[in-house]
DOFIKE-586027 format. One record per atom (N, C-alpha, C, O, CB): residue number from 0; residue in three letters; chain; atom name; x, y, z. Coordinates in pm, whole numbers, padded with zeros to 5 digits. Glycine has a CB too. Layout:
<seq->NUM	type->ALA	mol->A	atom->CA	px->X	py->Y	pz->Z>
...
This chain:
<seq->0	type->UNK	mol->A	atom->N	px->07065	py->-00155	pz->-00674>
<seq->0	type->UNK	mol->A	atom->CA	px->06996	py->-00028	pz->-00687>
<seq->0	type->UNK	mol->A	atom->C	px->06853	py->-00042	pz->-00636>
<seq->0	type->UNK	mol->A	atom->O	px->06782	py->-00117	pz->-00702>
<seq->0	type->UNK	mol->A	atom->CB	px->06997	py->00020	pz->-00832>
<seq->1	type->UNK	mol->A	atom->N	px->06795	py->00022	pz->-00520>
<seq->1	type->UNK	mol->A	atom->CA	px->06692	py->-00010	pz->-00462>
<seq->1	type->UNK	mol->A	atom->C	px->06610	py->00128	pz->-00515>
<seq->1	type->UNK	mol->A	atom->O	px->06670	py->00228	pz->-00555>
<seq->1	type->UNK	mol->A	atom->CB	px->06715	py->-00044	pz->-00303>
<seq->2	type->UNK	mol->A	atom->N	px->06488	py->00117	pz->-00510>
<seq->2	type->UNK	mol->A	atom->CA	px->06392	py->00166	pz->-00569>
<seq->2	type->UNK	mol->A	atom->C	px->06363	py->00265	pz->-00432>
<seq->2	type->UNK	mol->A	atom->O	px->06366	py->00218	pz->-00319>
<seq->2	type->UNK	mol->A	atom->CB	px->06280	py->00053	pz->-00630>
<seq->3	type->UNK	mol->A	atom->N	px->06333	py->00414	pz->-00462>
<seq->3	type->UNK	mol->A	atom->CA	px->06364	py->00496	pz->-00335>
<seq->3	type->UNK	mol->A	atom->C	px->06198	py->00569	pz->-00449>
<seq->3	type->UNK	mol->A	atom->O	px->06173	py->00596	pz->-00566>
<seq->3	type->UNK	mol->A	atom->CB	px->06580	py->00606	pz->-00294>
<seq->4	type->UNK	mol->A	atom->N	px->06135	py->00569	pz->-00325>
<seq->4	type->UNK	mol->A	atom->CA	px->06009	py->00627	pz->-00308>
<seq->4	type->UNK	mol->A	atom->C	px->05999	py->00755	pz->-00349>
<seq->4	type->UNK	mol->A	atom->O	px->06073	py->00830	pz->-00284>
<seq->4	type->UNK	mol->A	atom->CB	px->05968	py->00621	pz->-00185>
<seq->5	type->UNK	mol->A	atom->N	px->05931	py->00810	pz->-00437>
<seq->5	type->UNK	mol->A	atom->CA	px->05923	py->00986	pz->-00539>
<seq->5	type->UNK	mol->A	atom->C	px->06006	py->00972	pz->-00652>
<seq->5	type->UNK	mol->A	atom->O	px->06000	py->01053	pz->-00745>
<seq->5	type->UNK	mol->A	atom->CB	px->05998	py->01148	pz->-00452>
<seq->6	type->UNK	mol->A	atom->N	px->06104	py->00849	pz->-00651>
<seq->6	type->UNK	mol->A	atom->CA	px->06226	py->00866	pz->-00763>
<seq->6	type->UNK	mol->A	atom->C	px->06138	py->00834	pz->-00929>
<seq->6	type->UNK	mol->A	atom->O	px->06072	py->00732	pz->-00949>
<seq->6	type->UNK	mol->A	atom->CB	px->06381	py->00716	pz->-00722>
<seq->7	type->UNK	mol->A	atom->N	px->06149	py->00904	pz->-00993>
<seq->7	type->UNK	mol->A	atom->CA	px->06155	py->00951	pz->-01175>
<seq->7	type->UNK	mol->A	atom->C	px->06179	py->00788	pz->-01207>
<seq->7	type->UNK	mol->A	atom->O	px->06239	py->00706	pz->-01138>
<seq->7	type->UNK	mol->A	atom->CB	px->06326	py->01090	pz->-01249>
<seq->8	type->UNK	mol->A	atom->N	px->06111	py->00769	pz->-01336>
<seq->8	type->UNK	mol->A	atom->CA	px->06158	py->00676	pz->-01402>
<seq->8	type->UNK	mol->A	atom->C	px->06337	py->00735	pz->-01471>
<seq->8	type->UNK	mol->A	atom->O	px->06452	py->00693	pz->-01478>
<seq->8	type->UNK	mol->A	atom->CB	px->06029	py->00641	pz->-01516>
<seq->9	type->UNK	mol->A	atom->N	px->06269	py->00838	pz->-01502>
<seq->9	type->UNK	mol->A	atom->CA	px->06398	py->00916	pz->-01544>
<seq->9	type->UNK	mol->A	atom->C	px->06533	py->00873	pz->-01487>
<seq->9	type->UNK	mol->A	atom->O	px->06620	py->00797	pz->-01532>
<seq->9	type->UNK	mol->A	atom->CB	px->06382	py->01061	pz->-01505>
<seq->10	type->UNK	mol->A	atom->N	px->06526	py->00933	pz->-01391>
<seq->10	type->UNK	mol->A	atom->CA	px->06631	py->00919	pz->-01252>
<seq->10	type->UNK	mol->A	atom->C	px->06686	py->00816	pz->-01226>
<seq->10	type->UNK	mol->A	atom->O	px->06805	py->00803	pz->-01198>
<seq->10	type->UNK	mol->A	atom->CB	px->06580	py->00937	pz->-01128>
<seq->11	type->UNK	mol->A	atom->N	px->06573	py->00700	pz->-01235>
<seq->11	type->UNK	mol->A	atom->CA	px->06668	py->00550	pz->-01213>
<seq->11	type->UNK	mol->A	atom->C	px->06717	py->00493	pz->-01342>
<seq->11	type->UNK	mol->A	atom->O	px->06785	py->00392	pz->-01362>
<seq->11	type->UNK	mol->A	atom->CB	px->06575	py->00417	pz->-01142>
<seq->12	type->UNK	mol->A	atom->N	px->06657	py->00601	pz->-01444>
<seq->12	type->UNK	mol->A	atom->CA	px->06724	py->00556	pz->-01600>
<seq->12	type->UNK	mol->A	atom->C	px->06853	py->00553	pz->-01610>
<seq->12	type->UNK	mol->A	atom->O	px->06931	py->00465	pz->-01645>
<seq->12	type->UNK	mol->A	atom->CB	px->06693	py->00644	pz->-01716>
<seq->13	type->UNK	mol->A	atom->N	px->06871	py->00715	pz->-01559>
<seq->13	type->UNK	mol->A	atom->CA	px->07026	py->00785	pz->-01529>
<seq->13	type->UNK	mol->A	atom->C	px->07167	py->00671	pz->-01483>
<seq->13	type->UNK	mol->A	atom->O	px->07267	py->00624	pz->-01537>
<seq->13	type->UNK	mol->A	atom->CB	px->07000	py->00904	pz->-01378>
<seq->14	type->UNK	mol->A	atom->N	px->07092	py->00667	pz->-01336>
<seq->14	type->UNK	mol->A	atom->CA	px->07142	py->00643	pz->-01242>
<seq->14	type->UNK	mol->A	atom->C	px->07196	py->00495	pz->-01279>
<seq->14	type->UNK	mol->A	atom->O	px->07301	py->00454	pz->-01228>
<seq->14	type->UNK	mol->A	atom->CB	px->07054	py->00670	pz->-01132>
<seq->15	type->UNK	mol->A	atom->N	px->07124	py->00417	pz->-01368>
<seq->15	type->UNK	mol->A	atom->CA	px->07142	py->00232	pz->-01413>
<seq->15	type->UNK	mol->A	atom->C	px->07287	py->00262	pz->-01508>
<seq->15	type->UNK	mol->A	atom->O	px->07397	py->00207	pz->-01513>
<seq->15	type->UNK	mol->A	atom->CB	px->06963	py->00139	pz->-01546>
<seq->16	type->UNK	mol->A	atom->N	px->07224	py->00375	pz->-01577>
<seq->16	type->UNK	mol->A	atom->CA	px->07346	py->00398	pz->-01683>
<seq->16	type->UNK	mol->A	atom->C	px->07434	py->00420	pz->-01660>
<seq->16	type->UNK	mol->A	atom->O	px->07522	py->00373	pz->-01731>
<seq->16	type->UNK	mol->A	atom->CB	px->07352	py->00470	pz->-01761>
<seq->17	type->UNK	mol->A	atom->N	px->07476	py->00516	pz->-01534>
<seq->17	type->UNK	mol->A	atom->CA	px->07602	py->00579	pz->-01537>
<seq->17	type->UNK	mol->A	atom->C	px->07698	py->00389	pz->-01471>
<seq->17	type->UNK	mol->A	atom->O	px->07800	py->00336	pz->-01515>
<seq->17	type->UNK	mol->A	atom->CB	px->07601	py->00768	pz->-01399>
<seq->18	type->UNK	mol->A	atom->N	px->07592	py->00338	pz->-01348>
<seq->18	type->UNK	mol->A	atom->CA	px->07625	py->00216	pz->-01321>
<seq->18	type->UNK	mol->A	atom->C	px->07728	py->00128	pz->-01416>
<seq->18	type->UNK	mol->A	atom->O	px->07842	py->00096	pz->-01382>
<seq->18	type->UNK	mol->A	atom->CB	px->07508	py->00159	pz->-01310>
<seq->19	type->UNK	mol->A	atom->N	px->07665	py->00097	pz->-01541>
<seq->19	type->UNK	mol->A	atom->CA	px->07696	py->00070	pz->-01644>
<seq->19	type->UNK	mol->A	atom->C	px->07846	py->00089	pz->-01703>
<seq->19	type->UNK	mol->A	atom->O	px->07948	py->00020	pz->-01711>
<seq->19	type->UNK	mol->A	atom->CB	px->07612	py->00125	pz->-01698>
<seq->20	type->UNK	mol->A	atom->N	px->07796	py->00254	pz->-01748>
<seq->20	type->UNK	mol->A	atom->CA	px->07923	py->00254	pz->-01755>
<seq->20	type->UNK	mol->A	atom->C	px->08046	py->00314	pz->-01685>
<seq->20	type->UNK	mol->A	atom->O	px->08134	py->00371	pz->-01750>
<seq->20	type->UNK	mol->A	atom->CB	px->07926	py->00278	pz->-01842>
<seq->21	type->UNK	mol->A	atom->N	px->08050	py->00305	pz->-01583>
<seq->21	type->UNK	mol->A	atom->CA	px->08121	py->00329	pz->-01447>
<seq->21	type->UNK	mol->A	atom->C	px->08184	py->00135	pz->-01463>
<seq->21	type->UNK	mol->A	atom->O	px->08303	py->00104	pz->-01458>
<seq->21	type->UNK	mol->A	atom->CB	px->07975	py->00391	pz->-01274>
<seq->22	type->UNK	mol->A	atom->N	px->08093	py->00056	pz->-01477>
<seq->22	type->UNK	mol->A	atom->CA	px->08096	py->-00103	pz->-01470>
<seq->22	type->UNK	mol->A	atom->C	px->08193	py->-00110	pz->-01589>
<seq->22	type->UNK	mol->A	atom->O	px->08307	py->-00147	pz->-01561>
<seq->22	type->UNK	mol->A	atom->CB	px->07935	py->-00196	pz->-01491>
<seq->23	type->UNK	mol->A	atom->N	px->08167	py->-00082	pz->-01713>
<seq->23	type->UNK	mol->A	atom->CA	px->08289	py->-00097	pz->-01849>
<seq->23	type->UNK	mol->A	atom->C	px->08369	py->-00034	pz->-01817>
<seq->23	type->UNK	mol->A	atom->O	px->08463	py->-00107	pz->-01786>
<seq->23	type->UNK	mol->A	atom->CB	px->08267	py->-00053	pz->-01995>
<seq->24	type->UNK	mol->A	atom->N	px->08398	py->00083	pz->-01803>
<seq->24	type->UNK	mol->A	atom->CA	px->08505	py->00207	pz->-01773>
<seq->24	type->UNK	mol->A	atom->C	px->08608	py->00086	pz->-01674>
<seq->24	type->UNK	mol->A	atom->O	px->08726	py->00087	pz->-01710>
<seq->24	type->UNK	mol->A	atom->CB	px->08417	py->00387	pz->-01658>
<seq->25	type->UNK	mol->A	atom->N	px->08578	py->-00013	pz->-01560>
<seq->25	type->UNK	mol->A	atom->CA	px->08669	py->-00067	pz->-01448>
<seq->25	type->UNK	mol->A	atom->C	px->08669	py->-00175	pz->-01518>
<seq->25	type->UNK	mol->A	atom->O	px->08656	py->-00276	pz->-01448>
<seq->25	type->UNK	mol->A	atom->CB	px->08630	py->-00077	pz->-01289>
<seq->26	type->UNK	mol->A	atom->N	px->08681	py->-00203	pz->-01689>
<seq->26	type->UNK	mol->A	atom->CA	px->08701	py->-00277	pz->-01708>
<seq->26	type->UNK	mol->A	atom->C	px->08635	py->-00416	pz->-01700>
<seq->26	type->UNK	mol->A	atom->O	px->08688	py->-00507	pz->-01764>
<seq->26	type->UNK	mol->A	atom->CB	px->08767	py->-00250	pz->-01678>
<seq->27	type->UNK	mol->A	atom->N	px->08497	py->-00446	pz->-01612>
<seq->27	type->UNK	mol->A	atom->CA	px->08421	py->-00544	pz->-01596>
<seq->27	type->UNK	mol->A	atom->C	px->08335	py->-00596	pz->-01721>
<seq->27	type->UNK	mol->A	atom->O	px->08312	py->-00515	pz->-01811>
<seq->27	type->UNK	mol->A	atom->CB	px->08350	py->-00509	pz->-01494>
<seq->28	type->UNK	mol->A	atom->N	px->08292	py->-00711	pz->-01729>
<seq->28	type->UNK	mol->A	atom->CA	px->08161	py->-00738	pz->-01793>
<seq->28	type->UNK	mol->A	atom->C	px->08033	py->-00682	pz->-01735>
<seq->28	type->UNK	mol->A	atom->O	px->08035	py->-00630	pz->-01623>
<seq->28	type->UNK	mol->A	atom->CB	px->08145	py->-00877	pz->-01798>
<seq->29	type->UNK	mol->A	atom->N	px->07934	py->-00688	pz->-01797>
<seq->29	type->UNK	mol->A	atom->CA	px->07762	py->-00652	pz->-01770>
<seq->29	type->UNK	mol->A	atom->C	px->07695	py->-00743	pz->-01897>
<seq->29	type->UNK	mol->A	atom->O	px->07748	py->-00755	pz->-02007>
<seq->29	type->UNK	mol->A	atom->CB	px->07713	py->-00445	pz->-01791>
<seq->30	type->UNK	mol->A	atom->N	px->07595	py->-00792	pz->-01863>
<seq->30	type->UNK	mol->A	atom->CA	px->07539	py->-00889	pz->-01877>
<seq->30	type->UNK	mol->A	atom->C	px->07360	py->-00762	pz->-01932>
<seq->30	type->UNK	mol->A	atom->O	px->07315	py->-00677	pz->-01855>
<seq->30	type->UNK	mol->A	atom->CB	px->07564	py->-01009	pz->-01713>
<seq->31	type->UNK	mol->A	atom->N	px->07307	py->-00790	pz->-02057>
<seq->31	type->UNK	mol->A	atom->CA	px->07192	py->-00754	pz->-02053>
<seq->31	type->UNK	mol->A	atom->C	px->07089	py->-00815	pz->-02109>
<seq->31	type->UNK	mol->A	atom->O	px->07110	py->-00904	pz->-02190>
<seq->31	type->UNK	mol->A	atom->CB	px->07192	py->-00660	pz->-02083>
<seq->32	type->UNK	mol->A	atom->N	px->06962	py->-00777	pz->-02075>
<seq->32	type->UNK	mol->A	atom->CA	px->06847	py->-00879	pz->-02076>
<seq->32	type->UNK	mol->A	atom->C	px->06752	py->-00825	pz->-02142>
<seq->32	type->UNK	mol->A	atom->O	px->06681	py->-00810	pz->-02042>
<seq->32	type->UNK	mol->A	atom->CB	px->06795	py->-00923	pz->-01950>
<seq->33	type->UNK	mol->A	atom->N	px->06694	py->-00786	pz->-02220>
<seq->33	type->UNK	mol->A	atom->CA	px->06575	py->-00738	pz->-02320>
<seq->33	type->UNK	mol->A	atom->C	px->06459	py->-00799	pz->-02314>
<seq->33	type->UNK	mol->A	atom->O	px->06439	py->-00905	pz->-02373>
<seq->33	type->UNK	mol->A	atom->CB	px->06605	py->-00751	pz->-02454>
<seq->34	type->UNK	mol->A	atom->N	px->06348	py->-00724	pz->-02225>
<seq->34	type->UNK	mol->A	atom->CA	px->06213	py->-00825	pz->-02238>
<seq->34	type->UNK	mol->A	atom->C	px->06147	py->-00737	pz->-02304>
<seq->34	type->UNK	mol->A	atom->O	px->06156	py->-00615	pz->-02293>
<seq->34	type->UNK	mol->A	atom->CB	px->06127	py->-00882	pz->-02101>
<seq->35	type->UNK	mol->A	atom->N	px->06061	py->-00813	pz->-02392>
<seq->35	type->UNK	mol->A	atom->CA	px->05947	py->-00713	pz->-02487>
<seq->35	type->UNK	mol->A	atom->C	px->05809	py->-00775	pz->-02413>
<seq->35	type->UNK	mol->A	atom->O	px->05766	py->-00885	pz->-02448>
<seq->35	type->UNK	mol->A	atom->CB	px->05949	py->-00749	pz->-02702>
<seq->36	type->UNK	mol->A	atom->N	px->05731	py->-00683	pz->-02293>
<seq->36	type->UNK	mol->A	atom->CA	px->05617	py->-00789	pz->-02234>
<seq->36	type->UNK	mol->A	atom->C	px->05497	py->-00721	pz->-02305>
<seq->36	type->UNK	mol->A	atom->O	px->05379	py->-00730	pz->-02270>
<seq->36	type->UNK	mol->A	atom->CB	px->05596	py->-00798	pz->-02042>
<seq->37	type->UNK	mol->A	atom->N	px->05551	py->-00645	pz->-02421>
<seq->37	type->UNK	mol->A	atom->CA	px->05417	py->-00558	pz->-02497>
<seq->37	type->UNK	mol->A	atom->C	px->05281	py->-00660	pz->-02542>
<seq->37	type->UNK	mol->A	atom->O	px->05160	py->-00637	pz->-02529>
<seq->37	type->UNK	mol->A	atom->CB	px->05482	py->-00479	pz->-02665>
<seq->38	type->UNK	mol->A	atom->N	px->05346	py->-00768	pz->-02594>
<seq->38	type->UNK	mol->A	atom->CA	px->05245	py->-00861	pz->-02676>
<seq->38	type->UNK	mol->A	atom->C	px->05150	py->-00905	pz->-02581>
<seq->38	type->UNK	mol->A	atom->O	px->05027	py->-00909	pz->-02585>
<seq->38	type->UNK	mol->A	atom->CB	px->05311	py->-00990	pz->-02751>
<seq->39	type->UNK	mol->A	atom->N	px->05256	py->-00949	pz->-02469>
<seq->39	type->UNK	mol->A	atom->CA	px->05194	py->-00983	pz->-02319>
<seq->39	type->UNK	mol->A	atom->C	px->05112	py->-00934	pz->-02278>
<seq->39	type->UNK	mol->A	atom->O	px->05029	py->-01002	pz->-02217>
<seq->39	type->UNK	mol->A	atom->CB	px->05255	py->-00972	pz->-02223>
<seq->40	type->UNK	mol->A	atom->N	px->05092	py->-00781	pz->-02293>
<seq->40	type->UNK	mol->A	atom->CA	px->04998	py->-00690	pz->-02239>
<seq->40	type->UNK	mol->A	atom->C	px->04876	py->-00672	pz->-02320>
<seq->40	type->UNK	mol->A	atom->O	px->04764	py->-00660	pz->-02269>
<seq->40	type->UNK	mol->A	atom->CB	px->05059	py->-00566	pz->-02220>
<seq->41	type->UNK	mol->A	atom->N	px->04899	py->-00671	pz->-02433>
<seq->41	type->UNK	mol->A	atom->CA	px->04845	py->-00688	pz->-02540>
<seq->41	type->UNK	mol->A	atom->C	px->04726	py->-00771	pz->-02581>
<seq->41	type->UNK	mol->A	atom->O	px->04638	py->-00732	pz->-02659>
<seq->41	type->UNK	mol->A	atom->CB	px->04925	py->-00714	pz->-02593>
<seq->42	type->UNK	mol->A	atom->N	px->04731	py->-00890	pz->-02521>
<seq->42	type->UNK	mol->A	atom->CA	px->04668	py->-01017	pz->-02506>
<seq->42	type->UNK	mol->A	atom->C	px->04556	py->-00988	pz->-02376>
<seq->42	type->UNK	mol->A	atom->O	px->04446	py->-01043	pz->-02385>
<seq->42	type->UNK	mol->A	atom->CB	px->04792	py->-01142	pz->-02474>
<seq->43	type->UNK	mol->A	atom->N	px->04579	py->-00922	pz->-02285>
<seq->43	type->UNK	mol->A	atom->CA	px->04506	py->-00883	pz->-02147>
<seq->43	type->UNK	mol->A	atom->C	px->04414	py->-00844	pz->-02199>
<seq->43	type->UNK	mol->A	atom->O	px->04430	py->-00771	pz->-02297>
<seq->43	type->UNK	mol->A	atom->CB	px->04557	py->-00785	pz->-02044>
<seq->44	type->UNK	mol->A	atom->N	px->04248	py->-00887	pz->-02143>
<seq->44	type->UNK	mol->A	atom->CA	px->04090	py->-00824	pz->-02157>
<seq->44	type->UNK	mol->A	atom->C	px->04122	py->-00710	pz->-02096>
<seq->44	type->UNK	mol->A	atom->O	px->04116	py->-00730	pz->-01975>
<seq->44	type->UNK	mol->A	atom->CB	px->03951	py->-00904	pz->-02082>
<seq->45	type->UNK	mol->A	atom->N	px->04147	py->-00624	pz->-02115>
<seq->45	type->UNK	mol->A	atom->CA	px->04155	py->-00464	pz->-02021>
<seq->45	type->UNK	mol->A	atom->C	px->04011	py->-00410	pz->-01955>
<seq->45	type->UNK	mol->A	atom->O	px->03998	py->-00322	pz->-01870>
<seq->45	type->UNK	mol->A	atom->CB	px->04205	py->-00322	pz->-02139>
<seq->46	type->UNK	mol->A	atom->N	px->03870	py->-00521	pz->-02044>
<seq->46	type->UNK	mol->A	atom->CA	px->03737	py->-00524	pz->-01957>
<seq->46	type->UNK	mol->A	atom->C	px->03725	py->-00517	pz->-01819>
<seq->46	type->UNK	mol->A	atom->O	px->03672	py->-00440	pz->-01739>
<seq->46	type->UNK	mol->A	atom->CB	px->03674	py->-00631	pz->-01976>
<seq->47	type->UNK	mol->A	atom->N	px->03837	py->-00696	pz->-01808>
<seq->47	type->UNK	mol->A	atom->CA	px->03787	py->-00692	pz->-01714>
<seq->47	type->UNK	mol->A	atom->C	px->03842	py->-00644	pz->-01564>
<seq->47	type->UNK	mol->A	atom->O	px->03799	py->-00696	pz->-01461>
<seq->47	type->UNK	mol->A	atom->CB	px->03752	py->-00788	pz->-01726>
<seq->48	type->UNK	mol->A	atom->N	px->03965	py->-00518	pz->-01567>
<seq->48	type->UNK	mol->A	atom->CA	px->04009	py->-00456	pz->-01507>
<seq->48	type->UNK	mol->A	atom->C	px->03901	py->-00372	pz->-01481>
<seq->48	type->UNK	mol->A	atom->O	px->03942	py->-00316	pz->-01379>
<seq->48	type->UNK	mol->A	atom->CB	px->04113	py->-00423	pz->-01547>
<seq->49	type->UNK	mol->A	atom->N	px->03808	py->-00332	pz->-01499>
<seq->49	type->UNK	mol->A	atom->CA	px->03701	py->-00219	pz->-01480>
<seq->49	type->UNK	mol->A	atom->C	px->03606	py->-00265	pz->-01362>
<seq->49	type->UNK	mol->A	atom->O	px->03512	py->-00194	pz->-01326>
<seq->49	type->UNK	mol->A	atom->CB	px->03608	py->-00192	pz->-01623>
């Protein structure tokens, strides 16, 4: 799924999902990955972005 220029977060939300389950529906596995990079961000001087 390539990232198409004006596209919605929305849209590629959709679009991962139906993937998904279009992917279970044929019977396949899918594999998922959960990153939490909040703390990560969290930790950033946001100073010295200015």
């Amino acid at each position: 799924m390539a990232s198409g220029k004006g596209e919605s977060c929305l849209s590629k939300l959709l679009a991962h999902y139906k993937w998904f389950l279009e992917t279970l529906a044929a019977g396949n596995n899918v594999d998922v990955v959960f990153l939490d990079f909040a703390k990560a961000f969290d930790k950033v001087d946001h100073a010295s972005f200015s």
